[in-house]
N, C-alpha and C positions, 0 to 999 in steps of 0.2 A: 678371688678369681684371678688366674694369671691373666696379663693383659698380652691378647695378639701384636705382636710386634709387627711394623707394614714391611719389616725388613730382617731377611735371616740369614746370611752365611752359610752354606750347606759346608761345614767341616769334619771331614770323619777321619778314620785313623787313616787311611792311605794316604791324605795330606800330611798327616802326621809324623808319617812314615818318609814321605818326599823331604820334609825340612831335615829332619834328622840326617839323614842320608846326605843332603847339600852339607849341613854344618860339622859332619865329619870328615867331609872332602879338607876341610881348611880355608878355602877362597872364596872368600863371603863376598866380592867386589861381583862386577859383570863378569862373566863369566862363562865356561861349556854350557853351564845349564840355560843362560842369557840365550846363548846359540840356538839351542836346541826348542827354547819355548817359541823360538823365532818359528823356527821348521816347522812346528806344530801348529800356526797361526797358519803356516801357508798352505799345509796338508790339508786343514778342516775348511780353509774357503777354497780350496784347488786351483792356485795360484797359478800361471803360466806365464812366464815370462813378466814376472812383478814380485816386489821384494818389499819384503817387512823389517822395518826397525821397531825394536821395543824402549820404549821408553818407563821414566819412572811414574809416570801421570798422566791420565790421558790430558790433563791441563798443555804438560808439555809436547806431547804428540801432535796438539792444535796449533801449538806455539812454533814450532819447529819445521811444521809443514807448510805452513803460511810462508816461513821465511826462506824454504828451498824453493816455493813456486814465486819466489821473487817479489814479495811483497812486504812496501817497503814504506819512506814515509811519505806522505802526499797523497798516497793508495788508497783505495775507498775501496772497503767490500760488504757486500749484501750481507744478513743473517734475520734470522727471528728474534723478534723481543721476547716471543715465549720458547722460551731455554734458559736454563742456567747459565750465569754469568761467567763462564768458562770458553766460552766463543772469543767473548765482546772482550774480553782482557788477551786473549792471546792475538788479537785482531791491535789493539791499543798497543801489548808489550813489540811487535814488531812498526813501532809509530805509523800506523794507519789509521784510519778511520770506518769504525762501526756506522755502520747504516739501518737501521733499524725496518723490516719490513714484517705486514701481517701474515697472516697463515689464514687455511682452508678450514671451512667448518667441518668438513668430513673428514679427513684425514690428520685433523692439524698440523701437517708440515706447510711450508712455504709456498704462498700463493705466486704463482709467477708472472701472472699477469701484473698484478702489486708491483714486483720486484722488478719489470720491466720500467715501470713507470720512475724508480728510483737511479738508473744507470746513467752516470755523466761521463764521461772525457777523464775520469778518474778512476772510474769504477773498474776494478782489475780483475775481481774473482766472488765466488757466492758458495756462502756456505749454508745448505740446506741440513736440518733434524729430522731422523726417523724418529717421531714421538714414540715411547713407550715398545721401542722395536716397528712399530707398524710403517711401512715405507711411505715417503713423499711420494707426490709425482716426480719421479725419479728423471724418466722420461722430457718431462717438459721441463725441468732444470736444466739435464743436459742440449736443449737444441735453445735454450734463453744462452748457455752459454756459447753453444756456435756463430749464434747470428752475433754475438757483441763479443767474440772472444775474447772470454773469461775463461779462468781456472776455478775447476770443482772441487773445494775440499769438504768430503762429505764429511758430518758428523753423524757417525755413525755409536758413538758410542751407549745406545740404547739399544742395539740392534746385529752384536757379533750371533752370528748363524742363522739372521734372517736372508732369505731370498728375496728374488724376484726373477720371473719367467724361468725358475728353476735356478738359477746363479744367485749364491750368495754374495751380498754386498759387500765390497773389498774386489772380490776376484774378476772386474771388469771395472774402465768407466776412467776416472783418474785419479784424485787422491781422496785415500779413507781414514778416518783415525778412529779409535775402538781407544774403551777405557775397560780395565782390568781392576775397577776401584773398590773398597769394602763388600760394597751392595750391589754390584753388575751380578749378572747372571753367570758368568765364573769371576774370580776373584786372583789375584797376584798379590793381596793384601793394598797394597797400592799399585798402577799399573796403567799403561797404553802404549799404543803401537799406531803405526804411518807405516802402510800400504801404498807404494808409489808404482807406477810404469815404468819410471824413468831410470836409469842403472846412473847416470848422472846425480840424479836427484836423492838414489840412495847411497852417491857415496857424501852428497852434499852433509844430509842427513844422518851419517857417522859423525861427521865432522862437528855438526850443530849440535850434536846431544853429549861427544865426550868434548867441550871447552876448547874447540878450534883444531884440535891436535890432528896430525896429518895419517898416523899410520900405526894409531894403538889398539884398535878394535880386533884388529883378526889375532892380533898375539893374545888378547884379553879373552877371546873366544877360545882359548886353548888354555885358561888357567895362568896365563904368562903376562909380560908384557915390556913394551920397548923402551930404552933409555937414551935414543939418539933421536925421539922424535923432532917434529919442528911443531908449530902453532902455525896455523894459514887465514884465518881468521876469526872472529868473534865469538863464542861456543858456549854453550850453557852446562850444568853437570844434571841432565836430563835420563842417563843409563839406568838400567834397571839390571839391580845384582842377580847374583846368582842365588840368595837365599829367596827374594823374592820371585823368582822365576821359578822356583823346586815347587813353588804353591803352585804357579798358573800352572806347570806341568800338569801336575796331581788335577785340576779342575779341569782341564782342559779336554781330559781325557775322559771326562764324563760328562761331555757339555752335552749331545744326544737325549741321554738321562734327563740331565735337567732340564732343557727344554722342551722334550717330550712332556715329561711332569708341569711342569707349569704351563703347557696347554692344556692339560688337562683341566686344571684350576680354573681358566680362564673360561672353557667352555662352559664348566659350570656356572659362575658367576653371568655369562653371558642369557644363558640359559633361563636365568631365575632373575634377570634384572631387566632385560631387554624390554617385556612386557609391560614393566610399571611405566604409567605416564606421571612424567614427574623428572625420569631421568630419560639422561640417553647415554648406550651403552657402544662400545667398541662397535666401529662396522666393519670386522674382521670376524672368519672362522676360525684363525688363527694357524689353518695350516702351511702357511708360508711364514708365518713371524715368531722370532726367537723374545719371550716376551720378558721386558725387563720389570716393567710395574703393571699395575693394570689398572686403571685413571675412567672413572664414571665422570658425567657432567651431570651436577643437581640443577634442577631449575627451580625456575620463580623463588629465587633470593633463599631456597632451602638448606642452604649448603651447611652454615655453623650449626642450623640445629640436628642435621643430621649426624654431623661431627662429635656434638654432646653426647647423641642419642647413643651413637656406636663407642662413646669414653666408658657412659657408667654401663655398658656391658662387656668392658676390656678389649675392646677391638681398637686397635691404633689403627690412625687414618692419617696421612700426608699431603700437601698441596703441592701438586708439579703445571705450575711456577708461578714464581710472584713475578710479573714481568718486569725484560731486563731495565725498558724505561721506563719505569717508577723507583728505580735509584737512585737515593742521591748524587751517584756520581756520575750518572748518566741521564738523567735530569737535562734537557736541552738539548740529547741526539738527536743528531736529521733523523727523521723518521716522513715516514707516508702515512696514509693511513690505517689505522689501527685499531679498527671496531671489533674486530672480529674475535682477537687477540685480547681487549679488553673485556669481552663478555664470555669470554671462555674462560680465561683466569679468575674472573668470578664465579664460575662454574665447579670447575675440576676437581677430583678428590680421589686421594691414590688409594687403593685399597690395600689391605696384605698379600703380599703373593713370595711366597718361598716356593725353591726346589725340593720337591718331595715332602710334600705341606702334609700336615695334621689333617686327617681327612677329620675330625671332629672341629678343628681352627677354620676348616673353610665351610663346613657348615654352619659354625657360628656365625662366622661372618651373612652369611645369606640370611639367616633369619634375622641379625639385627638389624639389617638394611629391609627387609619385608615387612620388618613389624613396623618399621617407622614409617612406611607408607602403607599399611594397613591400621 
């Protein structure tokens, strides 16, 4: 029996067709196509007077936006310990300091009452997770960070083409980073992007991503580039080429599609799991959220064996997240508290969700989560 993968890559030939097309251009670096995947990032969130850098990672998207909102060492900024450890190091690599706060049981984003209770004399900025695409209190991020002014950089990279109150996130509010990685919901093969307000901050943010240099992006944007630059300071090699951009083209342009499609997915599973007592299932209908995974919480300690149950019937199942304080190398972060955060990671279980899924893969999947709780 093939085994459901919890992760697929929607690639078909018009991807196919975009690389080819970039690699007979010649200019495999950053590049026109770097340019235009930019455009297209700012088309699909309808950006108004706000500007996207792409990067090579949404690793470095986090890394690079932290450090144009000026954060630095001494710094202390908020985040969740449930998330991948992609925060907490781009938090670290700009020498700050990670703060570890819990999340909500509904939503699992960022509890902010929590997060209040952790702010010192230090604390500079707060980076809130859209779980699984589903938004935080968005809302009550942004006025935690009015009263103590902070800087917001969302991590958004669960959640390119979710809204809220009809505005997709990115295209209001202050700074967004989106990842473009293997398994997002479109793909640049690797990839992220910083979403900023600030026309400052996006030329900071050239600067930060091609290795300090002062004035080689707009020639690189044309296939070109300069040989009288200067260096202005410290700069990472953060750029996203142009063969990698020909992909996020190609997906990008079908993100609609695939979000459509994987709500649909979702409902189903919503549909057929909400009922069992035993779990508890998204409290979304999903018509605002662009959905990246789709994460059941098993109770009373069921979780491995429902994991077994859905192995020997070929269903792959993943754990989104092993929290970030149970690391060894973070082992000892200031943290608050954190109850919520640990009984949810004992919970969680990512199910399969592709674009444009096996309608026979997503029925499997239902039944072998039914039959284990029947």
């Amino acid at each position: 029996m093939e085994t459901i993968p919890v992760f697929v890559p929607h690639i078909g030939v018009d991807t196919l067709k975009h690389l080819t097309d970039a690699l007979d251009v010649g200019w495999l670096g950053m590049g026109a196509l770097t340019k235009e995947f930019e455009e297209r990032i700012a088309a699909v969130l309808e950006l108004k007077e706000r500007y996207v850098v792409a990067t090579s990672t949404g690793t470095a998207a986090l890394h690079i936006a932290l450090a144009a909102a000026g954060i630095g060492p001494g710094d202390e900024v908020i985040t969740t310990s449930f998330n991948y450890v992609a925060d907490h190091q781009a938090i670290i690599a700009n020498g700050a300091t990670a703060v570890m706060c819990d999340i909500r049981n509904d939503n699992l984003g960022i509890d902010c009452d929590k997060a209040e209770e952790l702010i010192t004399h230090r604390t500079k900025a707060i980076i809130p997770l859209h779980f699984a695409g589903i938004p935080c209190d968005q809302a009550a991020v942004y006025q935690l960070a009015k009263r103590h002014d902070l800087r917001v950089v969302e991590d958004a990279c669960h959640a390119f083409g979710t809204t809220i109150d009809g505005l997709r996130i990115g295209s209001y509010g202050d700074v967004a980073c989106f990842s473009f990685d293997p398994v997002k919901i479109i793909t640049s093969i690797d990839g992220g992007a910083v979403v900023t307000p600030s026309r400052e901050e996006f030329e900071e943010l050239h600067r930060l991503r091609l290795l300090g240099v002062d004035k080689d992006t707009m020639l690189r944007y044309q296939n070109s580039r300069a040989w009288d630059y200067d260096v202005v300071r410290q700069g990472f090699r953060y750029h996203l080429t142009n063969i990698m951009a020909s992909v996020g083209i190609s997906q990008i342009k079908r993100l609609d599609e695939f979000i459509e499609s994987r709500r649909r997915v979702c409902r189903v599973y919503n549909e057929a799991f909400a009922p069992i007592e035993g779990l508890i299932a998204p409290q979304t209908d999903f018509a605002n959220v662009s959905p990246f995974i789709y994460s059941l919480r098993v109770l009373n300690g069921r979780r491995e064996d429902l994991i077994h149950h859905l192995d020997e019937r070929g269903v792959g199942t993943g754990v989104h997240f092993v929290p970030v304080h149970k690391h060894t190398f973070f082992r000892g972060a200031h943290s608050g508290d954190l109850s919520v955060t640990e009984r949810v990671c004992a919970e969680v279980l990512t199910l399969p969700l592709h674009s444009n899924m096996k309608q026979e893969w997503v029925e499997r999947v239902v039944e072998g989560v039914r039959g284990f709780f029947n």
